[in-house]
C-alpha positions in Angstrom: 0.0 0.0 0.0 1.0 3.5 -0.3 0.8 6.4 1.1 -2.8 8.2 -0.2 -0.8 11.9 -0.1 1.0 10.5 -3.1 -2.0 9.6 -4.9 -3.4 13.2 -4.3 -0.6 14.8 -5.2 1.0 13.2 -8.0 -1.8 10.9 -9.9 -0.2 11.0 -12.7 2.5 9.0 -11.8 0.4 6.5 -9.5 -0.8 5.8 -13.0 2.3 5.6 -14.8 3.1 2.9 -12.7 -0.1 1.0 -13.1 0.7 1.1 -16.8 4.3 -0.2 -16.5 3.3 -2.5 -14.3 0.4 -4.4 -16.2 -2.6 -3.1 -13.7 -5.6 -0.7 -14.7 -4.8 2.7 -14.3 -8.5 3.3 -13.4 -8.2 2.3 -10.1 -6.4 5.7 -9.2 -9.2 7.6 -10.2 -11.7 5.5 -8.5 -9.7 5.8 -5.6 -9.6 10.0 -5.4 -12.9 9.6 -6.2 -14.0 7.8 -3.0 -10.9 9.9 -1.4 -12.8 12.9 -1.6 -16.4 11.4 -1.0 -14.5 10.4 2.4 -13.0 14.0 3.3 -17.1 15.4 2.2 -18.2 13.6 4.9 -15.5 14.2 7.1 -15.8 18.0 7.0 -19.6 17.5 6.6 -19.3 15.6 10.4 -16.4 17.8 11.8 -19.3 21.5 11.1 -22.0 19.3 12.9 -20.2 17.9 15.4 -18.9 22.0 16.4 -23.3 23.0 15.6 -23.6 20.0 18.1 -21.6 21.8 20.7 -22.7 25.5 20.5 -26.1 24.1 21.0 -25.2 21.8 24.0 -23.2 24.9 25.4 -26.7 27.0 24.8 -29.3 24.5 25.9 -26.9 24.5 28.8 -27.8 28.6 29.6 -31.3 28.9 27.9 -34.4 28.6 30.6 -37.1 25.7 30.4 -38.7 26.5 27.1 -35.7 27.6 25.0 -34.2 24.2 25.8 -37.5 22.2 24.7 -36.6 24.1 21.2 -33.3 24.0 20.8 -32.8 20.0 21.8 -35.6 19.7 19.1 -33.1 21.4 16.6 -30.3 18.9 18.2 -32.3 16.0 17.0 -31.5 16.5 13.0 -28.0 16.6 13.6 -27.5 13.6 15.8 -29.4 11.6 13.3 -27.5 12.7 10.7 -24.0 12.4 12.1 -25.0 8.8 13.2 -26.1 8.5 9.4 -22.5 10.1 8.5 -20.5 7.3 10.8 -22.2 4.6 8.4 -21.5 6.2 5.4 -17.9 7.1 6.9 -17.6 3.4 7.6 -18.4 2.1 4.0 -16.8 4.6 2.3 -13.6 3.6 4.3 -14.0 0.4 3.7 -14.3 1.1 -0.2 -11.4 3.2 -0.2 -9.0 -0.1 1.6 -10.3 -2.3 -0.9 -8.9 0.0 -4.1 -6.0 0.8 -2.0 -4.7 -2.4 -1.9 -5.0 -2.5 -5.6 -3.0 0.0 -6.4 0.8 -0.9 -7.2 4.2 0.6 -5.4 5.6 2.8 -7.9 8.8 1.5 -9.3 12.7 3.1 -8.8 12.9 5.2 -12.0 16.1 2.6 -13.0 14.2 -0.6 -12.7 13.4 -1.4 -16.9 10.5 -1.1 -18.3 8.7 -4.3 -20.0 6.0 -6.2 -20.3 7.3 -9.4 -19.5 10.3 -11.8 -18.3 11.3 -11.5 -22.1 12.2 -7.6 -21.0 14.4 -8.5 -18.1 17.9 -7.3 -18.1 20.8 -9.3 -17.5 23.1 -8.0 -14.8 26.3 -10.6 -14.7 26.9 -14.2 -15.3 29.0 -16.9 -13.1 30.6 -19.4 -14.3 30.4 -21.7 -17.5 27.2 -23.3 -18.4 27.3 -27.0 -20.2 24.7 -28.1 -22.9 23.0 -31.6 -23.3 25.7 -31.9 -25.9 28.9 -30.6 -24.2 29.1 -34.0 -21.4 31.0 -36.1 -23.7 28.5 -39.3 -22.7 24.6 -39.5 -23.2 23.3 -36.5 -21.2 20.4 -37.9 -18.8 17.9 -35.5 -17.2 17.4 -35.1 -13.3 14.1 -37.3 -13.5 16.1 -40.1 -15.0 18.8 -40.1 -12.9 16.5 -39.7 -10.3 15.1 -43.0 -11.0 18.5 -44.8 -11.8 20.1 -43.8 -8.5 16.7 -44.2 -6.5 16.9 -40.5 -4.9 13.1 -39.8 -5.8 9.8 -41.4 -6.5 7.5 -38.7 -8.4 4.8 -41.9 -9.2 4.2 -42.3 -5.8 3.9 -38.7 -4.7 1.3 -38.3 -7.3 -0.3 -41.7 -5.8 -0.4 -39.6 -2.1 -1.7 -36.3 -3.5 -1.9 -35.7 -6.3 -0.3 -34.2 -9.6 3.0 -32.0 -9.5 4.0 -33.9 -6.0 7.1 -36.4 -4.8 8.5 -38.1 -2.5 12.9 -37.9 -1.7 14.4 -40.8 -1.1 18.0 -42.0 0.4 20.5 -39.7 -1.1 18.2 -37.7 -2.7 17.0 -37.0 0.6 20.3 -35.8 2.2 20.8 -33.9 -0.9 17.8 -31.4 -0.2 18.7 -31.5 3.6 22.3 -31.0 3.2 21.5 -28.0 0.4 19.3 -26.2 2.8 22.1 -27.0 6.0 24.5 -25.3 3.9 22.5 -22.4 3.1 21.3 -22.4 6.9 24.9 -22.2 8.3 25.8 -19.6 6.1 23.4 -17.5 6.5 23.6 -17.6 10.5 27.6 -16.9 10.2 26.4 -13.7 8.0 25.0 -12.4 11.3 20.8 -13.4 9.9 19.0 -14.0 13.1 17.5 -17.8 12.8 13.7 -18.1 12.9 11.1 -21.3 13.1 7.9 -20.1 12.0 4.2 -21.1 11.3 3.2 -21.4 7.6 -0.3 -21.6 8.2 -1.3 -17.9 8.8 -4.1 -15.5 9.2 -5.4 -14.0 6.1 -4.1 -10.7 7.3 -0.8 -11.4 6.6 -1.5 -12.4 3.0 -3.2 -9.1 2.6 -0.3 -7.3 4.7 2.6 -8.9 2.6 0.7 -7.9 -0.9 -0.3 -11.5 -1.9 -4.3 -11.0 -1.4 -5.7 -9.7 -2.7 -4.5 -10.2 -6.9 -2.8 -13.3 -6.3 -5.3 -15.4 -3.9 -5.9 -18.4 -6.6 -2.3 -19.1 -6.3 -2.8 -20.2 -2.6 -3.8 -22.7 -0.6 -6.8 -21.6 1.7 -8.2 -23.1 5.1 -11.1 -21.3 4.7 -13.1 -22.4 7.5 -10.3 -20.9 9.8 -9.3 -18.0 7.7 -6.1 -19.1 7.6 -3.8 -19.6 4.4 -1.4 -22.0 4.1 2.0 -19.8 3.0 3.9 -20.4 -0.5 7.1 -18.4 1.1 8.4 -17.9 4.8 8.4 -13.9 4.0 4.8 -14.1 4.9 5.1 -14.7 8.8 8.6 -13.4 8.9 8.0 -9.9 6.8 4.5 -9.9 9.6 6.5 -10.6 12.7 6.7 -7.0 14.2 3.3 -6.1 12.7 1.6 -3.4 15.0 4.4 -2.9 16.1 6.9 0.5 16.9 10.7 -0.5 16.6 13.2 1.3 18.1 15.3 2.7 15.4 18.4 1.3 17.1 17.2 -2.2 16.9 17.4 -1.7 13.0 18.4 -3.6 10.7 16.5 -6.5 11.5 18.0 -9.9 9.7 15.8 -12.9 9.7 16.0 -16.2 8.1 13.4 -18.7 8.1 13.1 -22.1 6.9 9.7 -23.3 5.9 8.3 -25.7 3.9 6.3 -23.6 1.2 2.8 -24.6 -0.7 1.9 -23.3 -4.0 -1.7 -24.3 -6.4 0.3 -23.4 -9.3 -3.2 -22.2 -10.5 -3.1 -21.9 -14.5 0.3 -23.4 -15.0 -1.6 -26.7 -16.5 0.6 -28.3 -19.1 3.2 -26.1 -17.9 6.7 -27.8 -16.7 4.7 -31.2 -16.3 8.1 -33.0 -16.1 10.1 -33.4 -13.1 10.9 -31.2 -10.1 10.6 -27.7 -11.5 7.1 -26.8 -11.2 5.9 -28.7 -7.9 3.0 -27.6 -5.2 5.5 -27.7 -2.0 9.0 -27.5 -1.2 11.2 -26.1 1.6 12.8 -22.4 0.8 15.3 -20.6 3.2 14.4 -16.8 3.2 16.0 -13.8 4.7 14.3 -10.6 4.8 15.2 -7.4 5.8 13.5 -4.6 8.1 15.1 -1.5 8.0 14.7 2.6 8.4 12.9 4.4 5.8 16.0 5.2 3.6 16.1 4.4 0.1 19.7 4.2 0.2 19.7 2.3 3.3 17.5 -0.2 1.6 19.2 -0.4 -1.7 22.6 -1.3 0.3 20.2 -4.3 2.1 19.3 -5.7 -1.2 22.9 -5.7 -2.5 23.4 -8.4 1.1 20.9 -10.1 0.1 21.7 -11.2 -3.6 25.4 -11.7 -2.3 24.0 -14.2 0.1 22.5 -16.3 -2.3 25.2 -15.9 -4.9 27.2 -17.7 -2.5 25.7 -20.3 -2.0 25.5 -20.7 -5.4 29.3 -20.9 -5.4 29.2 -23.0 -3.1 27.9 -25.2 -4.9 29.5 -24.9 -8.3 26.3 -24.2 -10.3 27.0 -21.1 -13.6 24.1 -18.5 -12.7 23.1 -15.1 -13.5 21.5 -12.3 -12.2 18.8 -10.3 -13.9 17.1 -7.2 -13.1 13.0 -7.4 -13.8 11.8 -5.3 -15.5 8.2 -3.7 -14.2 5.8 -5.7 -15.9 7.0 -9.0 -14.6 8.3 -7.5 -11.0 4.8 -7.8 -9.1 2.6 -4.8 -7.4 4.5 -4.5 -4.4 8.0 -4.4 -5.6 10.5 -0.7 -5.9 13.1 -2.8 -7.4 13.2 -6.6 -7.9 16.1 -9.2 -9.1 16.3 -12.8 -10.0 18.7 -15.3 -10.0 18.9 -18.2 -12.4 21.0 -21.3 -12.2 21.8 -22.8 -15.4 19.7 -26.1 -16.1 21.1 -28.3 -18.6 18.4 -30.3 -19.1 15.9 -27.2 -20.3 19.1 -25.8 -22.1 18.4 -22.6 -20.3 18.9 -20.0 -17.4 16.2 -20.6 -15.1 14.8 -19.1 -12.1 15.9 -20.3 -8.7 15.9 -16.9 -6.5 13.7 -13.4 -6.3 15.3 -10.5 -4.5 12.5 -7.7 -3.8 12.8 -4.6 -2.3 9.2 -3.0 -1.1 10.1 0.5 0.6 7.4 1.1 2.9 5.0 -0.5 0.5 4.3 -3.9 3.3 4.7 -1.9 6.2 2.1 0.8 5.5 -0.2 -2.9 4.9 1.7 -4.4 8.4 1.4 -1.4 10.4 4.6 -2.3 11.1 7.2 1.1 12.1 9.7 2.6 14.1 10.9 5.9 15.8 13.2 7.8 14.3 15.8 9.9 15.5 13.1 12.7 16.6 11.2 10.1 18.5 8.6 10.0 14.8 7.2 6.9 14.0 8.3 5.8 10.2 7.0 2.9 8.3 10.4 0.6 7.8 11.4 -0.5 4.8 11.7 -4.1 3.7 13.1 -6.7 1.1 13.4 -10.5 1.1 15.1 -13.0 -0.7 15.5 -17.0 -1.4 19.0 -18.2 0.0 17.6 -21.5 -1.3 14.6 -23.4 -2.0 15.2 -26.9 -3.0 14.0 -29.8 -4.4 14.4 -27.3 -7.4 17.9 -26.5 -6.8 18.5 -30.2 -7.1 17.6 -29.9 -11.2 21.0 -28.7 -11.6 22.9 -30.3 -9.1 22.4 -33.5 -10.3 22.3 -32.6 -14.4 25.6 -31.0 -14.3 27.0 -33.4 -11.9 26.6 -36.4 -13.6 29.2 -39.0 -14.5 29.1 -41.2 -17.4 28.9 -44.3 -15.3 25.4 -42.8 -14.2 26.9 -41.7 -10.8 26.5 -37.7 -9.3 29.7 -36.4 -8.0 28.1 -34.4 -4.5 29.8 -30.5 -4.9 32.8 -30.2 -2.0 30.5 -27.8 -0.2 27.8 -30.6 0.4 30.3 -32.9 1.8 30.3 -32.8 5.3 26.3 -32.7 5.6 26.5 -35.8 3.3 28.6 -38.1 6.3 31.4 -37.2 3.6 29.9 -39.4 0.8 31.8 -37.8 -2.4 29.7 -39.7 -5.0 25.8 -41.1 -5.1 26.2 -44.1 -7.2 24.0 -46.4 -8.9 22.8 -49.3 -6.2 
């Protein structure tokens, strides 16, 4: 959400942004239009409320049968300032509900596109191999997968369903020792370790900007109001909610491990194959609370991609780093980056990590602030990003990996969370 001053003042570029970023543009003017029904009735109750008074003060002074007449003249106006409280209340409520449709306006250097075709590459690491460059017959990770016995995708669809799995053996110490590795780094950064729930109140969708556009994407317990969460930034991001920080206590570093739920609502037909496109998984994510400072922010979200790009090392795996462009960045998102681990299997770059950074766009949503320096409360600013989310970090590992013999040689970083196995081989 932003702030409604900058919807008064500069329209224009509220709707600028709603064009760049794929939304209606309409919204802004429905929303000065309720903006100023809302202020109407605001002054409207403010002049009765202060005719409300005089009288009471007069009625107060005036002998018996001057007060018979003036409370008769009071009567009007209390029935029409308890008629303004219930137009006050819709007219509020209206004005949240467009509110929270109307997108963060992007940092004048993010590109402009309409799509992931637009986004900008940044840097590449390291060499990427094609199906063609192994010098053996390249397998995919579903069939070495089912050589080596590391996962069984027929029998996760048998317990629930399409796009599901089950990790077996090594390929379960793979995922755990993946997200260990991640884990340990990121607690050696100085990222304060957190266990959270990841079934949360609706609020927190609302507050984190994933209700209300993207609710089909997202597992509901609707009987409890409660949303199971497709990213640990959700309860993490809405930790100090309705909350005042001390300024001091800023930055705030979290990381979370959770295991993470998506519907994948309209991708049918889409990634069908494999691990890519799956309904849960387990995601590190660190996020970021800090003061109202673009700079201060923009430093933050530099941490954050360096964070993940180590691990990346880590593991061996060519990436690179893309800026998104405004179409494909979201409603919430100032700035936004991905990273993309090569895939050899899909003979492409493909998307492993999102690094977002909101301004006060979640907080104003959160309530969620902080004094400044004067003793002022500010809205903070956050940003989030994956350190890892695996089994789709696993695509890669095992692809470029492989050995002609059909065995996976386990990256050096993996090692010691892998009781020092150096190979998975066939069984």
């Amino acid at each position: 959400m932003i702030d409604i001053r900058m919807i008064r003042e500069a329209p224009d570029e509220v709707r600028q942004a709603c064009r760049v970023k794929n939304m209606d543009p309409a919204v802004v003017d429905q929303v000065l239009a309720v903006d100023a029904r809302r202020r109407t009735l605001e002054t409207e109750f403010n002049e009765l409320r202060h005719r409300q008074k005089q009288i009471g003060e007069q009625i107060a002074k005036a002998d018996k049968d001057d007060k018979a007449r003036m409370s008769q003249e009071m009567a009007p106006i209390k029935a029409r300032l308890k008629a303004i409280e219930g137009e006050r209340e819709t007219v509020d409520s209206e004005q949240h509900d467009l509110m929270l449709r109307v997108p963060q306006i992007p940092h004048p250097d993010a590109p402009v596109g309409a799509s992931d075709a637009e986004n900008v590459e940044v840097r590449t690491v390291g060499t990427p191999r094609g199906k063609d460059q192994f010098g053996f017959r390249f397998r995919d990770h579903v069939e070495i997968g089912e050589q080596l016995g590391l996962f069984d995708i027929e029998r996760g669809v048998k317990l629930a369903g399409s796009r599901n799995y089950v990790l077996r053996g090594a390929g379960a110490m793979l995922h755990e020792a993946v997200l260990r590795l991640a884990w340990d780094n990121m607690i050696q950064g100085g990222f304060m370790p957190l266990t959270v729930p990841v079934l949360v109140l609706e609020r927190l969708m609302y507050g984190t900007g994933f209700f209300p556009l993207h609710r089909d994407e997202v597992y509901l317990a609707e009987r409890d109001e409660q949303c199971l969460v497709g990213t640990a930034e959700v309860p993490v991001t809405g930790l100090h909610m309705d909350e005042i920080l001390d300024q001091a206590d800023l930055p705030k570093l979290y990381v979370a491990r959770s295991t993470c739920f998506r519907r994948e609502a309209g991708a049918a037909g889409k990634d069908t194959r494999g691990l890519y496109r799956i309904h849960f998984f387990d995601k590190l994510e660190q996020v970021v609370l800090c003061r109202a400072e673009p700079e201060e922010s923009a430093k933050w979200h530099e941490v954050i991609i360096k964070n993940a790009e180590e691990v990346l090392r880590a593991l061996e795996l060519p990436y690179r780093v893309v800026e998104v462009c405004t179409g494909d960045m979201g409603q919430g998102k100032v700035r936004m980056y991905d990273i993309e681990t090569w895939m050899p299997s899909r003979e492409a770059y493909s998307e492993t990590h999102s690094a977002s950074r909101f301004h006060d766009f979640q907080a104003r949503r959160l309530n969620l602030r902080y004094r400044d320096g004067n003793g002022k409360p500010q809205f903070c600013h956050t940003l989030n990003n994956t350190v890892v989310a695996s089994p789709r970090i696993l695509i890669p590992l095992l692809e470029t990996n492989q050995n002609e013999d059909g065995s996976v040689t386990i990256p050096q970083a993996l090692r010691p969370y892998m009781n020092n196995m150096e190979r998975i081989v066939v069984p």
